[in-house]
C-alpha positions in Angstrom: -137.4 -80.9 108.9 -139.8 -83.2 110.4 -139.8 -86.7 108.6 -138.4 -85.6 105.5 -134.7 -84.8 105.4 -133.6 -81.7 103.7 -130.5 -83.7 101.6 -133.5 -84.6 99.1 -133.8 -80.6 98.1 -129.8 -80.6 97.1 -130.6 -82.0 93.8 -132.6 -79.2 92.4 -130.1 -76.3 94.0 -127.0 -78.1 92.4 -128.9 -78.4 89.4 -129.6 -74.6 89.4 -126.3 -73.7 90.7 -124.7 -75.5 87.6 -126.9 -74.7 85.2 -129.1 -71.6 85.6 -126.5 -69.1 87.4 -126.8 -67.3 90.8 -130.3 -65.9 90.6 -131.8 -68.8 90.1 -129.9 -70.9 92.2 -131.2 -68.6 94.8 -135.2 -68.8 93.9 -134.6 -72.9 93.7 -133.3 -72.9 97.4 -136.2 -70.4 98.7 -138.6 -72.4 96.4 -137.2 -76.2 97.9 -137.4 -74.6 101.9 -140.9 -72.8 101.1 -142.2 -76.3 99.9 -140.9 -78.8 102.0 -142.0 -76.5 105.1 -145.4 -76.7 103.6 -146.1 -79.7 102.4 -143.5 -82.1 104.5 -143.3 -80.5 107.9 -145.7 -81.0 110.8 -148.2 -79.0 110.8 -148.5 -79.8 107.6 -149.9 -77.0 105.4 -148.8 -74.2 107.9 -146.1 -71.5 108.5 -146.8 -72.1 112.2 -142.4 -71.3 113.9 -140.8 -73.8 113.5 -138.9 -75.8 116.7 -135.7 -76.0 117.5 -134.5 -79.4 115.5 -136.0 -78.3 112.4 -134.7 -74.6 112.5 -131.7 -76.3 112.6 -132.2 -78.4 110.1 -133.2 -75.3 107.8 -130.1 -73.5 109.0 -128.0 -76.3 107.6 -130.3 -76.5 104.9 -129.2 -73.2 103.9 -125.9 -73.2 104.8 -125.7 -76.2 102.7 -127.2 -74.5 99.8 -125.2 -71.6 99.9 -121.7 -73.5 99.8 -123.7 -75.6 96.5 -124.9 -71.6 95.1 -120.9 -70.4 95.8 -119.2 -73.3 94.3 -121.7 -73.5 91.1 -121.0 -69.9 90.2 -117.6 -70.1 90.4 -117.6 -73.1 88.6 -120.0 -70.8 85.4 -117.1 -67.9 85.8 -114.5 -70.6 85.2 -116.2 -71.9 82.1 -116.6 -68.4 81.0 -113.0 -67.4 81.1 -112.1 -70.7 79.4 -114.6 -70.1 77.0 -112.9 -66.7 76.4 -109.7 -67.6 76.3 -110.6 -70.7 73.8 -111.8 -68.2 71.5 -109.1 -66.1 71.2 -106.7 -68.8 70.6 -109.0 -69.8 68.1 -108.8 -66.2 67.0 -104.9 -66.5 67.0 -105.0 -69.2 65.3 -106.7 -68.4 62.5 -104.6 -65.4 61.7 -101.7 -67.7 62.3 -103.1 -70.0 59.2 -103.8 -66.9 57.3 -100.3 -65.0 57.9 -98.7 -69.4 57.2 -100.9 -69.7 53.9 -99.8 -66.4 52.7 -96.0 -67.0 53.1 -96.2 -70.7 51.4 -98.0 -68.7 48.5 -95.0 -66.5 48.2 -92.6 -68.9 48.5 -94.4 -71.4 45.8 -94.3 -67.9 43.9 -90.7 -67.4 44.3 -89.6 -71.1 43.7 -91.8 -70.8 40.5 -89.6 -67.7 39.5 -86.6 -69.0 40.3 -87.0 -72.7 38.5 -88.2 -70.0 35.5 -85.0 -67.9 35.6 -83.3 -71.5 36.2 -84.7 -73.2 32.9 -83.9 -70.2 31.2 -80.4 -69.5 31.8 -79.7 -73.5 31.1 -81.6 -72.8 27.7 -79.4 -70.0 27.1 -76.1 -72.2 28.0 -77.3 -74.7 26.1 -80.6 -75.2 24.1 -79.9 -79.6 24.0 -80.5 -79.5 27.8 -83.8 -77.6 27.7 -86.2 -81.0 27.7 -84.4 -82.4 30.2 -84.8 -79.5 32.9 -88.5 -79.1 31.7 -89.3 -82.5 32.6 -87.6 -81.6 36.1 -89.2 -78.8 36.6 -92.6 -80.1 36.0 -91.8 -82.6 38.6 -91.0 -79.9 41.2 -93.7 -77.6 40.0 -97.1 -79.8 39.3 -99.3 -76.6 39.9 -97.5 -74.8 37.0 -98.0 -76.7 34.3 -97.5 -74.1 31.6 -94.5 -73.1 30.4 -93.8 -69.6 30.8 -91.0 -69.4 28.5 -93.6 -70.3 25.9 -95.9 -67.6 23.6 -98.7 -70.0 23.3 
């Protein structure tokens, strides 16, 4: 393209590409040819038909671009999928922790009743054990510091 060399355009179309999407990708490389053949290519400042070197040089140009365009959009669609896909393992996850949190609460639940039933039926085999077995079950049990045997 005369004395400027199209490779200086790529930066804004990858840019686009990886960025903005297809459509704009699309205006930047239209936008980048329309400039650089009117500012940078002799004639300057004219649409006069371009020779034979520099419709090459466009042709690559836009062959160029449209590899960049191709690869950038598949590269957005990949990100997109993976985005999707994060979020419903995030999604899975969370009900995972919900269903997890709900069991441990019924199993701290059962334990409680169990050390309960425990305590009591030692109590009623023999009262002189009963402090003993509290203390234990107090260790076991922090979160359940009242006694449920108890009417106060």
């Amino acid at each position: 393209m005369g004395t400027t060399s199209p490779t200086t355009l790529f930066p804004a179309v990858i840019f686009a590409a990886w960025f903005c999407g297809i459509g704009p990708s699309i205006l930047s490389v239209f936008v980048a040819l329309l400039g650089a053949r009117l500012l940078f290519v002799q004639p300057v400042h004219s649409f006069s038909v371009p020779d034979t070197p520099q419709s090459v040089a466009i042709l690559a140009f836009l062959l160029a671009s449209a590899l960049i365009v191709a690869m950038g959009e598949m590269n957005r669609r990949n990100n997109e999928v993976l985005r999707g896909a994060q979020k419903e393992l995030e999604t899975r996850v969370e009900q995972r922790t919900a269903e997890l949190d709900k069991a441990n609460q019924g199993l701290r639940d059962l334990t409680a009743r169990l050390l309960h039933f425990q305590d009591e039926e030692r109590r009623r085999i023999c009262p002189l054990w009963e402090p003993t077995f509290s203390a234990s079950r107090k260790r076991l049990l922090p979160w359940r510091t009242a006694k449920p045997w108890s009417t106060t």
